[in-house]
C-alpha positions in Angstrom: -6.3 -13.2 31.0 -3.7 -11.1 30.0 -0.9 -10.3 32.2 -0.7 -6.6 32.9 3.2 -5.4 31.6 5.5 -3.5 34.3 4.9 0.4 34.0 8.9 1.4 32.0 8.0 -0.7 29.5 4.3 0.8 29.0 6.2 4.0 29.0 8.5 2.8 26.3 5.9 0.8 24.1 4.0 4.4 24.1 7.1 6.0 22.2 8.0 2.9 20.3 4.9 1.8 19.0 3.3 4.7 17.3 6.9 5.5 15.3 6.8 1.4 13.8 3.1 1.8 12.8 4.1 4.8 11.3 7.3 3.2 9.6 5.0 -0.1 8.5 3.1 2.2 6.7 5.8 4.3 4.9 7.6 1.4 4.2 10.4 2.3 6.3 12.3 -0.8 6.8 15.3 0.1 8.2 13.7 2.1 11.0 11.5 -0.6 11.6 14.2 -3.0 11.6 15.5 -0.7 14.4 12.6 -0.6 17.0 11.4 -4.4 16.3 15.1 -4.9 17.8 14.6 -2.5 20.8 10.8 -3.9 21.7 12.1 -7.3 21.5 14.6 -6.7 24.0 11.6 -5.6 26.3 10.2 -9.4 26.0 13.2 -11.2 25.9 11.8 -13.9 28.1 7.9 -13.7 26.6 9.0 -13.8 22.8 5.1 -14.6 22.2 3.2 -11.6 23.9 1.0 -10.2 21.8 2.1 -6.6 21.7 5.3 -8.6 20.5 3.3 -10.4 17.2 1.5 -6.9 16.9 5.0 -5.0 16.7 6.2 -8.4 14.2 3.3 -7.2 12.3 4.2 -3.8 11.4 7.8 -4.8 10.7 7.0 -7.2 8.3 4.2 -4.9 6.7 7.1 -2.1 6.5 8.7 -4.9 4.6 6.1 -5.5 2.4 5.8 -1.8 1.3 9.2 -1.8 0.7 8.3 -4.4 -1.9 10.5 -7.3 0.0 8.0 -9.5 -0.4 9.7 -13.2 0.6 11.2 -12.1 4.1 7.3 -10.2 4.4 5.9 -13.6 3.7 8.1 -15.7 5.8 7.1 -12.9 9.0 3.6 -13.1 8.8 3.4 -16.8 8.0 5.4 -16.6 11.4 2.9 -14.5 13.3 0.0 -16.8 12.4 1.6 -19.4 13.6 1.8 -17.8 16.8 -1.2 -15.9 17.3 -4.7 -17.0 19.1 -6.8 -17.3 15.3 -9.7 -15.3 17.1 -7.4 -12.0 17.3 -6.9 -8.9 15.8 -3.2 -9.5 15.1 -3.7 -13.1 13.4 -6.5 -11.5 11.3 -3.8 -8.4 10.1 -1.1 -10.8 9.2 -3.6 -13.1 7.4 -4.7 -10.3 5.4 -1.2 -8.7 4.7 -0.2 -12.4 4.1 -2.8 -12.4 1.2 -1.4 -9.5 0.0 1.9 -10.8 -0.5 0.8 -13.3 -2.3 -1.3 -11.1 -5.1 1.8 -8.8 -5.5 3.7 -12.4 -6.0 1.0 -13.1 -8.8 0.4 -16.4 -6.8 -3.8 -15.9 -6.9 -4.6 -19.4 -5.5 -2.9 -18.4 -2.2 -4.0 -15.4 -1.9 -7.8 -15.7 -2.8 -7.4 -18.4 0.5 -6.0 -16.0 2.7 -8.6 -13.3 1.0 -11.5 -15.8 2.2 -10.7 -16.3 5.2 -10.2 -12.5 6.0 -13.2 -11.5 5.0 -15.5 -14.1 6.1 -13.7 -13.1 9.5 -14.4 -9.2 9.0 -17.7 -9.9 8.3 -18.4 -11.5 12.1 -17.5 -7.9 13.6 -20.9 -6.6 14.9 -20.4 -2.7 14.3 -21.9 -2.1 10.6 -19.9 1.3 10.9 -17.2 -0.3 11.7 -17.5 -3.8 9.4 -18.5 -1.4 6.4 -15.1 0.7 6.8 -12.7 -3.0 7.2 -14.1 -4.3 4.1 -14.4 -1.2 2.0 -10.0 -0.9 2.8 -9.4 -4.3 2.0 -10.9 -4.4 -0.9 -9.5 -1.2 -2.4 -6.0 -2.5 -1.2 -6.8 -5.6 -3.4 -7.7 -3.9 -6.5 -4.4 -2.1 -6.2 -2.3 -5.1 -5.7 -3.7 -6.6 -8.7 -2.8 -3.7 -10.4 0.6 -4.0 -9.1 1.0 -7.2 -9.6 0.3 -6.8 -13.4 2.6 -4.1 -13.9 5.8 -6.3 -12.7 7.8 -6.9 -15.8 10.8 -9.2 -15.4 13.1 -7.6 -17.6 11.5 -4.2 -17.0 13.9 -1.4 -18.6 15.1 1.7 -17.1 13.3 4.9 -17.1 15.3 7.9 -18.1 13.8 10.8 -16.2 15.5 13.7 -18.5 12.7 11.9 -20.9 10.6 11.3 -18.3 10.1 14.9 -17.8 10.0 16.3 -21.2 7.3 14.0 -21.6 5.1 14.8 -18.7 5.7 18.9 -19.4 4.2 17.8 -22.8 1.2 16.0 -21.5 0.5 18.9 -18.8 0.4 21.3 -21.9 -1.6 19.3 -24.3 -3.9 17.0 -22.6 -6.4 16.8 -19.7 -6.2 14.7 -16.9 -9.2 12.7 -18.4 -6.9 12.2 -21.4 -4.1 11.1 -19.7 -5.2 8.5 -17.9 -7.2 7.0 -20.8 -3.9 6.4 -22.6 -2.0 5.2 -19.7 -5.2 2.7 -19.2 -5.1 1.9 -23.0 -1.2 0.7 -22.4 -2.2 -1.3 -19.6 -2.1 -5.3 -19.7 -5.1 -6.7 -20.0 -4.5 -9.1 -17.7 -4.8 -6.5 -15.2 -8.2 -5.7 -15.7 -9.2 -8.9 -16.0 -7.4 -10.0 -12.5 -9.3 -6.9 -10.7 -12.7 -7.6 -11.9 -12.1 -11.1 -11.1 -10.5 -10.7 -7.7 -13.1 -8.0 -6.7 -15.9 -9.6 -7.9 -14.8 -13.0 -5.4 -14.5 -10.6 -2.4 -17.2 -9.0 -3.0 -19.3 -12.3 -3.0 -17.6 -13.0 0.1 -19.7 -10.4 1.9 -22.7 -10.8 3.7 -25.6 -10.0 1.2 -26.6 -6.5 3.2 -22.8 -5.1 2.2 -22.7 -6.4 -1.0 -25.0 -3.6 -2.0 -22.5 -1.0 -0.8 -19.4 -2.2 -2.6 -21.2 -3.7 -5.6 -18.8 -3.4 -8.7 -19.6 -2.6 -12.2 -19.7 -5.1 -14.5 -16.9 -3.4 -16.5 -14.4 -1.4 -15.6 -13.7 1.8 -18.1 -10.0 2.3 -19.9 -9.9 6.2 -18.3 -11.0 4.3 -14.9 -8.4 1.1 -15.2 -5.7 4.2 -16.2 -6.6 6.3 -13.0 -6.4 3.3 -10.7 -2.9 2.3 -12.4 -1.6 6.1 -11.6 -3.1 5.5 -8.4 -1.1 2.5 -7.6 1.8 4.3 -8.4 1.5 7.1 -6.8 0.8 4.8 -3.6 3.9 2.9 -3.7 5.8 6.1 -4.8 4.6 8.3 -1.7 7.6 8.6 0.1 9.6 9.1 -2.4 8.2 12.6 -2.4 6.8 13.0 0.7 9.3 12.0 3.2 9.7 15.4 5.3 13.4 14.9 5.6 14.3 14.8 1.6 15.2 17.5 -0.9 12.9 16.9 -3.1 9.7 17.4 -0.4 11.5 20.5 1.0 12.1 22.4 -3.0 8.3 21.1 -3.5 7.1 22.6 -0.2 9.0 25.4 -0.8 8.0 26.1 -4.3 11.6 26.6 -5.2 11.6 27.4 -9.1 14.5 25.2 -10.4 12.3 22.2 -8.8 9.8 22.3 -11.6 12.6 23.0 -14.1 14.7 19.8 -13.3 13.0 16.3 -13.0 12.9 16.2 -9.6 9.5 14.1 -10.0 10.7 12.5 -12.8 13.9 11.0 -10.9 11.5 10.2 -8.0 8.9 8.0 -10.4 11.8 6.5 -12.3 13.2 5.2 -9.1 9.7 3.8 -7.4 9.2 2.1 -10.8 13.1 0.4 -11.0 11.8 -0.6 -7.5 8.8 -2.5 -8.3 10.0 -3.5 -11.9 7.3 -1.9 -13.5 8.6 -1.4 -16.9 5.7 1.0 -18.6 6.7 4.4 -19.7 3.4 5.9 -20.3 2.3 5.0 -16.9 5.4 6.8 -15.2 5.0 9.8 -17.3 1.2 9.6 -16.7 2.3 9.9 -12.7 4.8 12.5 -13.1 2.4 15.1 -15.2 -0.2 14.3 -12.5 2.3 14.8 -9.7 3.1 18.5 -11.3 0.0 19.4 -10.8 -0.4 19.3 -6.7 1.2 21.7 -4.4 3.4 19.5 -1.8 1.3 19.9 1.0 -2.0 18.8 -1.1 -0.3 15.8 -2.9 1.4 14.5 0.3 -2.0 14.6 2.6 -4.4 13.3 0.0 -2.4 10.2 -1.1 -1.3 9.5 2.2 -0.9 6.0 2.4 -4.0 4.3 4.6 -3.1 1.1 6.6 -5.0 -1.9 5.4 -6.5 -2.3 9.1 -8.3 0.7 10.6 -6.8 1.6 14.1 -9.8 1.4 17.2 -9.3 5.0 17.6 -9.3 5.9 13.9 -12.9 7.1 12.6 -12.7 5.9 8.8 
């Protein structure tokens, strides 16, 4: 039974813990780093309560979109240690704990942690509910593939002066069908061949009823592999143009003229890309003609970054 908490610290767990979900899923480290600190200090003697390894969970998922992938390992590692294995929170940092592992390119850990995600996802009784879990995870897995293929050890630096005279080129000679065709065509084949793989094995993992509804083709199309690359990018690179406190969101939302004249984007992409060594030119000028083409407010709300577990209140 679990032991009902003292009132002030309800009152404080309902400020703190909406703003570190919201910082786990912008990959916000440092201000999750901050309230992990404060809500800690609220359990100094229960170290192990579970609204504890919840709030350990976001922090180290914040840490995994920041791409600091061995202290996000060593956290959830920690957390299933802890955790009751019939819980919400052990089931989270096994899945984010197989995620770590595809971004690390270490596929025989993670298709473990993958199985025993799923197979766990697929004892929850709501379809509705079921259907929406395994539908996220998967998606999250083809992207981490993807990710995980673009890595490039010695991946060079992106100048974004060329950055953007190549992506204004691209906007006024080719379509968006076009472009990601030859960003796809520039892609490793390795990636394709790791997300049919990967997707295929969850996918098996389901009960027969739900494999019907995330069946996937038995190839996977150049333009499609392209747009899914972009995709990944523009994923990881979300708050670099999003966040609501930066120049280059407030000259974007503002529809300042210079912004489109000076490689805002282009600096943006070039950093993300430094970031998560990925070392391929076509695909950050593929990202930055695509990003030209939003307005702030549409770009920022329809790749808005979905957690990899559904919230009970959230509806899909």
């Amino acid at each position: 039974m679990k032991q009902k908490l003292p009132e002030n610290i309800l009152q404080k767990l309902r400020v703190l813990e909406p703003k570190l979900r919201l910082s786990a899923k912008y990959g916000n480290f440092s201000e999750a780093e901050r309230i992990i600190k404060i809500i800690q200090s609220l359990f100094i003697n229960n170290r192990n309560h579970y609204r504890v390894l919840q709030a350990k969970n976001w922090f180290f998922q914040a840490a995994l979109e920041d791409n600091r992938i061995d202290f996000a390992i060593r956290g959830f590692e920690s957390v299933r240690i802890r955790a009751n294995d019939n819980t919400r929170t052990y089931l989270e940092a096994t899945i984010l704990l197989g995620i770590c592992h595809l971004r690390r390119r270490e596929i025989g850990l993670a298709k473990k942690l993958i199985r025993e995600s799923i197979l766990r996802i697929n004892n929850v009784t709501s379809d509705e509910r079921r259907h929406q879990l395994q539908k996220r995870i998967i998606q999250r897995i083809e992207l981490e593939c993807i990710l995980g293929q673009l890595y490039t050890e010695s991946a060079q630096i992106l100048n974004p002066e060329d950055l953007h005279k190549e992506a204004v080129q691209l906007l006024q000679t080719k379509s968006d069908q076009e472009i990601f065709g030859m960003v796809g065509a520039n892609i490793p084949q390795g990636a394709l061949e790791l997300t049919q793989e990967i997707k295929n094995y969850s996918v098996k993992l389901l009960p027969i009823r739900d494999q019907k509804l995330l069946a996937s083709p038995s190839s996977i199309s150049v333009y499609e592999l392209g747009k899914k690359a972009v995709e990944t990018v523009k994923r990881v690179g979300w708050r670099a143009v999003c966040d609501p406190e930066s120049e280059i969101y407030n000259l974007w939302k503002n529809q300042v003229p210079e912004f489109f004249n000076k490689g805002y984007f282009a600096s943006a992409v070039a950093a993300t890309c430094a970031k998560f060594s990925i070392g391929l030119p076509i695909l950050a000028v593929g990202v930055v003609a695509i990003l030209m083409k939003y307005s702030a407010a549409e770009f920022c709300e329809r790749f808005r970054p979905q957690d990899i577990m559904i919230s009970r209140n959230e509806k899909g």
